[in-house]
C-alpha positions in Angstrom: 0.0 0.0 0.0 3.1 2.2 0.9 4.6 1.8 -2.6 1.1 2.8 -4.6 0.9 5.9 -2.2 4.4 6.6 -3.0 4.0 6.2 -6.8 0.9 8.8 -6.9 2.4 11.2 -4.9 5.8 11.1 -7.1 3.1 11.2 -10.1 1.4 14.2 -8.8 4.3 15.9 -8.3 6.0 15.1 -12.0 2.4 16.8 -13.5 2.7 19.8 -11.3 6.7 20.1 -12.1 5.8 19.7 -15.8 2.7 22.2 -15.8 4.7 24.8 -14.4 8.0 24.8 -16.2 5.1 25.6 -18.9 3.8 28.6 -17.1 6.8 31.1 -18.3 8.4 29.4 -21.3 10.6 31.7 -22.7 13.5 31.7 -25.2 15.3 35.4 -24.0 14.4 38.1 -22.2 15.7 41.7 -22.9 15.1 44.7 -20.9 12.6 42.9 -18.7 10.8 41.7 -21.6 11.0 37.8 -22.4 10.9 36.8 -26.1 10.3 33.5 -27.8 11.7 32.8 -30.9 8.7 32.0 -33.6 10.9 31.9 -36.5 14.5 31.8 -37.1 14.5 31.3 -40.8 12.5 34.2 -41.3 14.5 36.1 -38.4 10.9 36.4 -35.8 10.0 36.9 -32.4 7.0 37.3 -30.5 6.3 39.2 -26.5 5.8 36.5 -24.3 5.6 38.0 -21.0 7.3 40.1 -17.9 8.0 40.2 -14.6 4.6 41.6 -13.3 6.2 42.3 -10.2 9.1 43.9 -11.3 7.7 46.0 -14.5 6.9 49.7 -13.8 6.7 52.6 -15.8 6.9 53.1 -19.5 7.3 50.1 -21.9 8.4 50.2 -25.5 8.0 47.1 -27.3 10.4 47.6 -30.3 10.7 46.8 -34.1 13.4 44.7 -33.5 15.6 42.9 -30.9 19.0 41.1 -30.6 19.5 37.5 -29.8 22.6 35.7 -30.9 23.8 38.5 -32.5 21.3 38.0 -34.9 18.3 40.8 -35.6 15.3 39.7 -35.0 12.1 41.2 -35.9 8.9 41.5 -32.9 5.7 40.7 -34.6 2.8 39.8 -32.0 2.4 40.1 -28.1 1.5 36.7 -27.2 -1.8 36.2 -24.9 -1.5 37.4 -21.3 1.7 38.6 -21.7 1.1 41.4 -20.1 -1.7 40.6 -17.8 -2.0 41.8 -14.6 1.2 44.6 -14.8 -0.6 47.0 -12.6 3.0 49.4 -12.8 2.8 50.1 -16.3 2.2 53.6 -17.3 2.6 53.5 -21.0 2.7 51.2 -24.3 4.7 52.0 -27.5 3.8 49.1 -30.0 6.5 49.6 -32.4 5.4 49.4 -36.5 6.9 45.9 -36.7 4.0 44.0 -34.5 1.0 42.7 -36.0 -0.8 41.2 -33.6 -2.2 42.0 -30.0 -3.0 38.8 -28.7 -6.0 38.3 -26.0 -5.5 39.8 -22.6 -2.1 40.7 -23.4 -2.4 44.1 -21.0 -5.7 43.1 -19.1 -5.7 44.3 -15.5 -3.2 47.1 -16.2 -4.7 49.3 -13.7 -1.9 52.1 -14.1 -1.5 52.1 -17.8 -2.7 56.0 -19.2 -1.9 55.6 -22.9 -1.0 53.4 -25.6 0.5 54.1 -29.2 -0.6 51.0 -31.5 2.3 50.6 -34.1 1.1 50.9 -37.7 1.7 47.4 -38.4 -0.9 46.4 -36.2 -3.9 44.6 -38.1 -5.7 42.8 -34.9 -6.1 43.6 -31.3 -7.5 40.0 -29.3 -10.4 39.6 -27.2 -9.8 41.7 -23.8 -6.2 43.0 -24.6 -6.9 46.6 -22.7 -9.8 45.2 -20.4 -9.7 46.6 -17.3 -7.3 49.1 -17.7 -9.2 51.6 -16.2 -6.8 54.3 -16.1 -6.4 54.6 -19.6 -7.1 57.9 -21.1 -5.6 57.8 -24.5 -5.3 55.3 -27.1 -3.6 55.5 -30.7 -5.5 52.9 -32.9 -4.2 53.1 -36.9 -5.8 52.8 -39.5 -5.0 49.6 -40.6 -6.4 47.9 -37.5 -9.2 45.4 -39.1 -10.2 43.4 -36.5 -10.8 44.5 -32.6 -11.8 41.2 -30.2 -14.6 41.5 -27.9 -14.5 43.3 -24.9 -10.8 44.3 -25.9 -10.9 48.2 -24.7 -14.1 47.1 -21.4 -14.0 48.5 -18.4 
């Protein structure tokens, strides 16, 4: 009986190991800003996440980035990547990014303005929702698509 409790514990505990190693898969991080790597043949990179705890102020999410001395180019924010960075103050989506990906700055209670990069063609479901201290909000024109509930509350 010892050896089956054993075995589902040391189970249990493999799952919960695996599950969150998953939690903040990342391939670099620069300037408090973790990247993964989406493509290297064509030289991509999408926002994964940050430190929530640790991020504050201003945040520029640039056209480019460089990893292994190679230039790579930022195209989305992943889901949630963002979520829940109540220290931001401001978003700069550089031209390069073409995706907002759902709840990407949800619950960025001390974000006041964002500047949407032209290369922006879709902003996911919730990406600004409840940010409710923001008070200005650059959308281009080439924005075709705005998710649900992306600018609520």
């Amino acid at each position: 009986m010892k050896a089956k409790d054993f075995l589902l514990r040391f189970a249990i505990a493999i799952c919960f190991a695996l599950t969150a190693s998953n939690t903040f898969a990342y391939d670099f991080e620069v300037d408090g800003i973790y990247y993964n790597v989406t493509s290297l043949e064509n030289l991509e990179v999408e926002v994964t996440s940050c430190d929530a705890a640790e991020y504050k102020g201003d945040v520029i999410i640039p056209e480019t980035v460089v990893y292994k001395n190679r230039e790579l180019r930022v195209t989305s924010i992943k889901d949630n990547a963002f979520e829940g960075c109540s220290g931001l103050t401001s978003v700069d989506i550089g031209d390069g990014v073409t995706s907002i990906g759902e709840s990407a700055f949800e619950g960025c209670s001390g974000l006041t303005s964002v500047d949407i990069g032209d290369g922006v063609t879709s902003i996911g479901e919730r990406a600004f929702y409840n940010c409710d201290g923001l008070t200005s909000v650059d959308i281009p024109d080439g924005v075709t698509t705005i998710g649900n509930y992306a600018f609520n509350g």
